[in-house]
N, C-alpha and C positions, 0 to 999 in steps of 0.2 A: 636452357631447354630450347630444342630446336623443333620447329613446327612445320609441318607442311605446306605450302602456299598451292595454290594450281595457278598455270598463269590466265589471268583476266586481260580481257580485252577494254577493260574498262575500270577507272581509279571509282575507288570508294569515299565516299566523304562523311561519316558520321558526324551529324547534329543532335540524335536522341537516342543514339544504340549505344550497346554494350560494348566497349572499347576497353585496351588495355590504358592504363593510365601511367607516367611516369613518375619518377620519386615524388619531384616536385608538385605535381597533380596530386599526388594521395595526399600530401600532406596540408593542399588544398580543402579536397576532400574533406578530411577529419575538421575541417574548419567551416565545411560547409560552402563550400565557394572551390569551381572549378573554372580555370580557365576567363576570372571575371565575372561568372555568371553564377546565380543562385542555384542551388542543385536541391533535387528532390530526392531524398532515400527511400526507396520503396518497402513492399513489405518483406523481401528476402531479407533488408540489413535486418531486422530486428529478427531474424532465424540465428539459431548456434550454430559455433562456426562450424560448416561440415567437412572441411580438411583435416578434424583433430578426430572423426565419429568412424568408426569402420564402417565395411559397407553396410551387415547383416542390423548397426544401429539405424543407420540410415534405412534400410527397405523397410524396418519395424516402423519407423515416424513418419512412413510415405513422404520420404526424399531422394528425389534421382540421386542413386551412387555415380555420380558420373568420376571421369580419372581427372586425378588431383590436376596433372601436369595443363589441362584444360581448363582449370579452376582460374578466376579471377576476383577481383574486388568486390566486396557485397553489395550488389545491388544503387549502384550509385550513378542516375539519370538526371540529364539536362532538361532540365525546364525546358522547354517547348515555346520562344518567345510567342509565335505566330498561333500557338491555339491552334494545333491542329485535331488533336481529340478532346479541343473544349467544346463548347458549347454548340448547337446545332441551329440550324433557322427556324426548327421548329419549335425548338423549346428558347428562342429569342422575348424575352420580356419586354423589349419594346415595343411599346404600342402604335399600331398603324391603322389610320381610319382603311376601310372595305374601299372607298373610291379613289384615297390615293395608292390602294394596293391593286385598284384594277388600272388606273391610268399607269402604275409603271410596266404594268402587263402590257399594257397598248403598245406603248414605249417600246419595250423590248420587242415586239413583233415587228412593228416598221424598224427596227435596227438595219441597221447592214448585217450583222449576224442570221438572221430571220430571213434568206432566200423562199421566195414561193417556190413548192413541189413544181408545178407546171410549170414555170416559167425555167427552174433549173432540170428539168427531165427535154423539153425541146429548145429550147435558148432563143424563145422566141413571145417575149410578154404579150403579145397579143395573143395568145393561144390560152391564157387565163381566162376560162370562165366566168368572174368577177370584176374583169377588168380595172377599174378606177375604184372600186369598192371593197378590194381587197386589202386583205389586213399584214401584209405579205410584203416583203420589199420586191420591188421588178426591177433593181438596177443590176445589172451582171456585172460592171467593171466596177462599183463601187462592194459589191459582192467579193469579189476573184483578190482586188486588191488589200482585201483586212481579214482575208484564209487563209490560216493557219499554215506551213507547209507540209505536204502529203507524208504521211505513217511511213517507216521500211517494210516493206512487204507486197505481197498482192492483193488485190482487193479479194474478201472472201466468194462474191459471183462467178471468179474464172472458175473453181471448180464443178460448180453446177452447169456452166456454159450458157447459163442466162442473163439477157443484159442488165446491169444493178440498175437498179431502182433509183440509185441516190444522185445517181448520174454527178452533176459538177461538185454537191453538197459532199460527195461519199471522197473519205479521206485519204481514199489511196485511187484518187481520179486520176494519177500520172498514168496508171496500168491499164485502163479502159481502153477498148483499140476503139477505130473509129465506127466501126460498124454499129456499135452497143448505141450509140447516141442516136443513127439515123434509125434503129430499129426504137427507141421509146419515144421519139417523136410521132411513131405511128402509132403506135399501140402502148399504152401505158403501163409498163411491169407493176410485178405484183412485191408489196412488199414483204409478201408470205415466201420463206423459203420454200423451193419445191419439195426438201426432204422433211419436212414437218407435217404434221397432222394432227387430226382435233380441232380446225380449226372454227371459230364460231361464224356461220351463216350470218352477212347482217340483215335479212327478211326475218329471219329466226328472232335475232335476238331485238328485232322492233317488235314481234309479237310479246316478248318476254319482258319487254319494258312498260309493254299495255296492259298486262296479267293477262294476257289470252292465247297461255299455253293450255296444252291438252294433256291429259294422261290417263288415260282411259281403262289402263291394269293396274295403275296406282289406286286408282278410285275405285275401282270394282272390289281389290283386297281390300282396302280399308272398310268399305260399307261390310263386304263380309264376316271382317273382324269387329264391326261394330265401333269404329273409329272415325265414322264419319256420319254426319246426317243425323236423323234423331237416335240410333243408336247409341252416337258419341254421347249425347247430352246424356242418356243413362246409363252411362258409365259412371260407376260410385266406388270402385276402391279405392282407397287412400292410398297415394305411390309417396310416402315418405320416407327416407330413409334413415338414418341412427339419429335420435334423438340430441345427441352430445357426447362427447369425449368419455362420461361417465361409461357410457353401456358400456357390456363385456364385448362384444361379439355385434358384428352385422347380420341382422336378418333377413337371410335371401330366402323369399318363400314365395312360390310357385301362385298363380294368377286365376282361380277356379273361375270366378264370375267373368274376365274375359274371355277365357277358354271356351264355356259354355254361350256367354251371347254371340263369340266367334261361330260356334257351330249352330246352334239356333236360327241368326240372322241368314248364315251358308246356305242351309237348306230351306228356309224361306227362299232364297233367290233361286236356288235349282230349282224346288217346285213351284215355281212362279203365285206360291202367296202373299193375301196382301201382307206388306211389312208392318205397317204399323200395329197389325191384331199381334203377330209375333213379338213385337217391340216390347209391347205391353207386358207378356209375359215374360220377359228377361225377370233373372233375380235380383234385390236392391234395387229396383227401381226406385222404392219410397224412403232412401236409406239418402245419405250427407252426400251431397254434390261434389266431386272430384276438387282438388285444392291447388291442383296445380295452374299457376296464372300463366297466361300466354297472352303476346300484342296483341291491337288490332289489327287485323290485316282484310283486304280484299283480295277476291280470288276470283275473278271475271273470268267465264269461260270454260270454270271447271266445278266440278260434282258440286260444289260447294256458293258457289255464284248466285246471290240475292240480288245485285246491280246494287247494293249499300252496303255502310260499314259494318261489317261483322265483327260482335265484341265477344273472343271467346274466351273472357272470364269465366270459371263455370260458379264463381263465387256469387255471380247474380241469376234469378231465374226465371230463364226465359221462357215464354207462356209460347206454344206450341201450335196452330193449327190442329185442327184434323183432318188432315188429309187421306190421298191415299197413295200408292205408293209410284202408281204413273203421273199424277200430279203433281207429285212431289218432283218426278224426271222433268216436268217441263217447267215446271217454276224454275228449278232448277238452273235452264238453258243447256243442259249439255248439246252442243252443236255438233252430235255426230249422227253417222246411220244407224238405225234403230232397228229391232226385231220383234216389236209391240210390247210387250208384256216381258218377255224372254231375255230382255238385251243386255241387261244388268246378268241373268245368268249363263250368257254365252260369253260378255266379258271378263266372268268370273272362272267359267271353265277353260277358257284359254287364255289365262292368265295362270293358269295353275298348272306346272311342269311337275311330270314325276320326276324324280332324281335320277335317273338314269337318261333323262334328254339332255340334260344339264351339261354344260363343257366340264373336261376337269385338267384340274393344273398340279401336275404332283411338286411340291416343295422341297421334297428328298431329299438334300447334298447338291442345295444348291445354292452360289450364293448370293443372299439378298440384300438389295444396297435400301435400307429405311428410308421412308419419307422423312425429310430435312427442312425443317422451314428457313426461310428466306436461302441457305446456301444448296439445298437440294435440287435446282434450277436444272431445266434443259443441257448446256452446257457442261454442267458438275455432272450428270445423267452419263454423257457420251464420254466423256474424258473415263470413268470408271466401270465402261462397256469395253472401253480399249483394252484396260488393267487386267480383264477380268471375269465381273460383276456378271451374273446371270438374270437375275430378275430386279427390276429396276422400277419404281413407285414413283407417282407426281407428290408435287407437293399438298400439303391440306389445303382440301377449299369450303367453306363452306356453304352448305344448302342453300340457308335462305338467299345468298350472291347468283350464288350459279342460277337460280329460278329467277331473278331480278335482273339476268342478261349483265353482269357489270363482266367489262370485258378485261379488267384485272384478275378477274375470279378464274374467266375462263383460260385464261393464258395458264393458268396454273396445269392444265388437264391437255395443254400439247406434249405430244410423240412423236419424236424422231426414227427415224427408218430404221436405225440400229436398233431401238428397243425390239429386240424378236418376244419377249414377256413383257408386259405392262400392264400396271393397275394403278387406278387413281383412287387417289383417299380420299374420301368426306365427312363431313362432320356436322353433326344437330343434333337437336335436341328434341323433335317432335317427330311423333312417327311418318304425316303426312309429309315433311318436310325433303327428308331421306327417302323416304320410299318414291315421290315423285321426283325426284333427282336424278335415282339409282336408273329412273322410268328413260328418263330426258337422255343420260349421258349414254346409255345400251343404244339408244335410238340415232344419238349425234354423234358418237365417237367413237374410235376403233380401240375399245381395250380388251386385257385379257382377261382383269377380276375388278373389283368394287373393293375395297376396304375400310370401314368405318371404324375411324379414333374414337374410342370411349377411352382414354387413360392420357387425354393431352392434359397439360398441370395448368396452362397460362388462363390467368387472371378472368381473362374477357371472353374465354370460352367456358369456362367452368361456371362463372356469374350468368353465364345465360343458359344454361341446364343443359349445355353437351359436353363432350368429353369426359374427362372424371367424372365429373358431378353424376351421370349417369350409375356409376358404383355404387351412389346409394340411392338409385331408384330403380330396384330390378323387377317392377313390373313396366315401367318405361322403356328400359333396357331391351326386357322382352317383347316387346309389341314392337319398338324399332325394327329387331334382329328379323320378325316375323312378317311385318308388314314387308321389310325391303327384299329378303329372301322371295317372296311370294310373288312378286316381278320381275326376278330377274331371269336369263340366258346363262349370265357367265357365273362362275365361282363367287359366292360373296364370303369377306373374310373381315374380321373383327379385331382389333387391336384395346388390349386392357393390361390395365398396370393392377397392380397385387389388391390392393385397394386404396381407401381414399384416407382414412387415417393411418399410422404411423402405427403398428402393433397390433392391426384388426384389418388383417385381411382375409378378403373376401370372393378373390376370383377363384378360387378352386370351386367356390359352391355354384357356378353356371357352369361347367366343364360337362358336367352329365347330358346337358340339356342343349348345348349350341348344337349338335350337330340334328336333335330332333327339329330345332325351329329352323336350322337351314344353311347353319353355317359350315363351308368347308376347311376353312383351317383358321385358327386364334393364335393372334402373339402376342406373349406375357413378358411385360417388362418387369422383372424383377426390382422393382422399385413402388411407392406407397407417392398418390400422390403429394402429399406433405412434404415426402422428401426432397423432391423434382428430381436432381440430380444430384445429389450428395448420398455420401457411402458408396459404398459398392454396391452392386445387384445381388439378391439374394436367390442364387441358384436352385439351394436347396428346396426353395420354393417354388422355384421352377419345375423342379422334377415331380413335385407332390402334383402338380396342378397335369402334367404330363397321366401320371396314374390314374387321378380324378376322369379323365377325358377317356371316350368311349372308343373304340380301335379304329373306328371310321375316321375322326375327327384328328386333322393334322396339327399338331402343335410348334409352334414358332419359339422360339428364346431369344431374349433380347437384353441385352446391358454387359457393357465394359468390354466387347471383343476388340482388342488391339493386337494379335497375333495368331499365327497358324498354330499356336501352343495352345491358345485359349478358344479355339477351333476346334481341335481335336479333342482337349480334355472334354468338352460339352457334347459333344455327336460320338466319337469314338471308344468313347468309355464304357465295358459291356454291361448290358444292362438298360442303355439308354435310347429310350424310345422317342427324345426330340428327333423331328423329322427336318428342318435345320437351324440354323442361328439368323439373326437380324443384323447388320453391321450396318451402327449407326455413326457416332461422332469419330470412331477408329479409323472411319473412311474420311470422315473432316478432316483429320490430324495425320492421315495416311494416304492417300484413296492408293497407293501400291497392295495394299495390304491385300487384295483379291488376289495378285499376283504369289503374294508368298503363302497364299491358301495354298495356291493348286502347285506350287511349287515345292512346298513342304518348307519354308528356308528362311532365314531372317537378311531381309537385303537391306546393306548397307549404302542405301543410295545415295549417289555423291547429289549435292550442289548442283552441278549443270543441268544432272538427267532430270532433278526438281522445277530447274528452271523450263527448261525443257516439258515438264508437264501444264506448269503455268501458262507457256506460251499456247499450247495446245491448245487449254480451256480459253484464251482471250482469240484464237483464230475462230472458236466455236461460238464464244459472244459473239462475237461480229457480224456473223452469219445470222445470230438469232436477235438480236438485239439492232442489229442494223450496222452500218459502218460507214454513217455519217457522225458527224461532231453530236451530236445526244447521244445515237449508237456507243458512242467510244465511252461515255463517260457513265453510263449506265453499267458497263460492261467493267470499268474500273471501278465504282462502286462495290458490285455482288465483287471482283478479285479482291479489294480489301478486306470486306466480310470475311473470304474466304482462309482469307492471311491470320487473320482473326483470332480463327484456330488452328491455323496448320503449323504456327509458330511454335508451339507447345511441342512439336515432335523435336524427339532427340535422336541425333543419329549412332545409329549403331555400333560404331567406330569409337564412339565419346565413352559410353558407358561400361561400367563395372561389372554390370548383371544383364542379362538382355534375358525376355525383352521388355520393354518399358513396358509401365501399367498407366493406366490411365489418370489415376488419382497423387501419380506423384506431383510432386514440386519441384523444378528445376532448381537450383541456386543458378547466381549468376558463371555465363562460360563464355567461351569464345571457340571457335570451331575452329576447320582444319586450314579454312581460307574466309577470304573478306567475306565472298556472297554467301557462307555457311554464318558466319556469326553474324548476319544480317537479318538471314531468314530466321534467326533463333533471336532477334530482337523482339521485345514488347513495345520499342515504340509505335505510335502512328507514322511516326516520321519518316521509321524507315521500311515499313508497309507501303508508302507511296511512293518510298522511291525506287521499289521494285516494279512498281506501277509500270512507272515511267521508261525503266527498260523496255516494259512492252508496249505502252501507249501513250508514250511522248510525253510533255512539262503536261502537268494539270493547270487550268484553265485559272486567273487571279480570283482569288479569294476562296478558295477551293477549302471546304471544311470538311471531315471525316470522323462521326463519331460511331463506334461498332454498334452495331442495334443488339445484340446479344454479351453479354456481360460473359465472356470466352475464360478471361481471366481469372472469374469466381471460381477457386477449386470446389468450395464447398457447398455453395450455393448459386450454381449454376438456374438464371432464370429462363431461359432460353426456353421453346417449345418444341 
């Protein structure tokens, strides 16, 4: 059998990828010992052999039919001496006291590695503001001489035409002309790209570190809805949802006693009476106190601001004043302009848009690249703008961060110039939490919608009552959808998976009602969250939830697109009133795949043009991430990730059937050339040594272990 090579500019060296092996080897092999070294069998060896299965056996047992003549030895991997997808630092069981984990910290800053900013932006140590008290190295030639040598390429600043930031530290410092140095020596660059946006204010976010943000339509809908203040405390329906796996069926039923304190308290504040006689009159007043437990939290500076610990447990209860309802505004503190008596209801009435002021963003036949956690980054955003992609999402952040100023939270919610559509997703669990977020981010950031995950599976979101967990509390659900709708300018849109257990689902039965409380379009991941990612998606229920939904209300689908086939069959098919598709992990495993949308076509993309993509996204790190020595390695980190999954793709050329599905199972193969059966490796191994084609040897002692379990076909945990 003769195979195609393409010629390479560079020798391949497998240490943990899939290799052809020769006689001698296999019979290694079957002994268990390759080449001297202990060998690990993965889980294809224990698959039946699929050389002997036809194809139509194979696509029945979700097995890639790939062609035999490509076919190799089952599954048979080098031990990995060096650990490189062992074990991580973080999950390191060795014990180290806090002080001698801060002295190596010390350590490592005074390194020669640890250049101070100032000192390497003008090259001049006296120009540190710290001088002797810094924690920084100030020697330049003990610096210059243990620096790596500079990346192939340009530094990513020529494009923008502004001088880098990183000046000596920045790894392609050969390409900086002279001027870029004499210019930050006067003026200190920014280390915000100029084509990025969103970025977080730091007067802003010192106020958000204090608790003394404001939100002044946040708070005016909540009081109105009876979700803040003494309203909240009489709030008394139970928001629990299915009792246990026994029940038949989830009961979603509509919220009367909100509804009613909602309009009650409303027109209390229009007509400017006192609140607490109306308070009084709510219904269930004298009925079981709400069961839902929430932190303690303080809230300085907003509707809710006592200057002490607020415990809103409503399990204990709390004895009230009687006040009245402008005493209540100044205990309060709201530190804004007031209108006497009035101010709460002029906050209330311009706070309240009819729908038709509203922006709108049609979704039609367009296509939309899913919010992705940890790989959905900035970078992966623009690379799949080139392909393609139409409307393009940040990643999840959530509430209670974004309000807490953590500026990991807010990196999440940067946009690039390219993004012509953007919306950022968020995520909580309490309605005030969301709805002053929704307040924050319209006011800080330039996007085009809000979308809020109720159907994310992972562990630490659901344990703390958002995401899924929201499916089984739909009077929660509904004071979120309503309180955050009730603030906003732009489009708000909802994301829900079928429901929370496994045989009872339940989103069909809010479809009538999203578009009354506010929402303009919903994507349904055909999937339970039980499942996570296992099975296929259940379209079928996709389409029922499509019918359920009112003509206004745009509906989204989402799960398993990995082709313009599996495009068309969903939007194309007559009949079909989805208004578009979500492409989610198809773009992990693909991100071409926009390209064979609008092209109608299955491309068989070679090798280069992949590599080729790669290089793209690590020029786009650079830019965003920086492109000094952290810069770089940051930036090889999210490429591993990214390798993760993209490994899983088979090319088109290989198989039997096209086009792949997502649930198949490769067997082991070997491609058409070295860097094809490289990029179809599982090892870690040789994930970084594609690294290093684009960003050099990794650094000693370099550990890499995937934060998403890519591999799991069945049980993918990923969020």
């Amino acid at each position: 059998m003769e195979v195609c090579h393409e010629d390479m500019n560079f020798m391949l060296d497998f240490s943990g990828g899939v290799e052809s092996l020769s006689p001698d080897e296999e019979k290694e092999a079957k002994e268990g010992r390759v080449g001297g070294e202990d060998v690990e069998m993965s889980d294809r060896s224990a698959k039946p052999d699929v050389s002997s299965m036809t194809v139509e056996e194979l696509v029945a047992k979700a097995r890639a039919p790939i062609k035999k003549e490509f076919l190799t030895i089952a599954g048979v991997r080098v031990v990995n001496p060096h650990g490189v997808t062992g074990r991580s630092e973080k999950n390191d069981k060795t014990l180290i006291s806090k002080r001698k984990l801060k002295k190596s910290r010390l350590e490592a800053r005074k390194s020669a590695t640890n250049i101070c900013a100032v000192v390497a932006k003008t090259r001049d140590p006296s120009k540190c503001p710290y001088g002797d008290k810094c924690q920084f190295n100030h020697n330049l030639d003990v610096y210059m001489a243990q620096k790596p040598p500079d990346l192939p390429g340009n530094c990513p600043s020529l494009e923008s035409g502004e001088p880098c930031s990183y000046s000596l530290t920045c790894r392609f410092a050969g390409t900086h002309k002279d001027f870029y140095v004499l210019e930050s020596s006067k003026k200190k660059p920014s280390n915000v790209p100029a084509n990025e946006r969103n970025i977080l204010r730091k007067d802003y976010q010192k106020l958000l570190w204090k608790n003394k943000g404001q939100y002044p339509k946040a708070d005016a809908q909540l009081r109105a809805m009876g979700l803040m203040g003494k309203a909240f405390k009489l709030n008394t329906v139970d928001d629990e949802g299915p009792k246990g796996p026994d029940d038949q069926q989830v009961i979603v039923s509509s919220i009367p006693v909100t509804t009613v304190a909602e309009a009650t308290v409303a027109e209390a504040i229009i007509s400017g009476n006192n609140l607490d006689k109306t308070e009084q009159s709510l219904p269930g007043s004298t009925a079981k106190t709400h069961r839902t437990k929430r932190p303690k939290v303080i809230t300085k500076g907003s509707a809710m601001d006592t200057n002490a610990e607020v415990d809103l447990n409503p399990d204990k209860n709390v004895q009230l004043e009687d006040t009245s309802f402008s005493q209540l505004l100044q205990e309060e503190g709201v530190n804004m302009p007031t209108a006497g008596k009035h101010h709460w209801r002029t906050l209330y009435l311009e706070s309240k848009l009819n729908p038709r002021e509203k922006k709108l963003i049609d979704f039609r036949d367009k296509l939309y690249l899913a919010t992705l956690t940890t790989v959905g980054n900035l970078p992966f955003r623009r690379v799949c703008k080139s392909l393609g992609a139409d409307i393009t999402c940040g990643e999840m952040a959530m509430c209670r961060n974004l309000l807490q100023g953590a500026s990991s939270e807010w990196a999440l919610l940067r946009r690039h110039s390219s993004e012509d559509i953007f919306g950022v997703q968020i995520c909580g669990g309490f309605p005030d939490h969301v709805a002053r977020t929704a307040e924050m981010i319209e006011r800080e950031c330039e996007v085009d919608f809000i979308d809020i995950n109720m159907g994310c599976p992972i562990d630490l979101v659901v344990n703390n009552g958002a995401g899924s967990c929201l499916l089984t509390k739909p009077q929660r659900l509904e004071q979120i959808v309503r309180a955050t709708a009730g603030v906003m300018e732009h489009p708000l849109t909802v994301k829900l998976r079928m429901g929370y257990y496994e045989g009872r689902n339940c989103a069909h039965t809010f479809m009538p009602n999203l578009y009354e409380w506010g929402v303009s379009a919903v994507t349904i991941h055909g999937r339970t969250r039980q499942q996570r990612y296992s099975k296929l998606a259940n379209w079928d229920y996709v389409a029922d939830c499509v019918n359920a939904a009112t003509d206004k209300l745009q509906v989204i689908g989402n799960g398993d697109i990995m082709a313009y086939t599996d495009w068309d069959e969903h939007l194309r098919t007559p009949g079909s009133k989805l208004s578009t598709c979500m492409i989610a992990r198809g773009a992990l495993m693909k991100p071409w795949i926009f390209t064979e949308i609008k092209e109608s076509r299955h491309w068989d993309i070679s090798s280069s043009e992949r590599l080729d993509i790669l290089r793209q996204y690590v020029n786009a790190g650079l830019a965003h991430w920086g492109s000094d020595a952290k810069g770089v390695e940051v930036t090889r980190k999210f490429l591993l990730e990214w390798l993760s999954y993209m490994h899983r793709y088979i090319p088109v050329g290989l198989l039997e059937v096209v086009p792949q599905r997502l649930n198949w199972r490769p067997p082991s193969y070997f491609g058409r050339n070295d860097l094809e059966t490289m990029m179809a490796s599982e090892s870690a191994v040789d994930w970084i040594k594609i690294s290093e084609f684009l960003l050099g040897p990794v650094p000693p002692n370099f550990i890499f272990q995937p934060k998403h379990k890519s591999n799991s076909y069945d049980q993918a945990e990923n969020g």
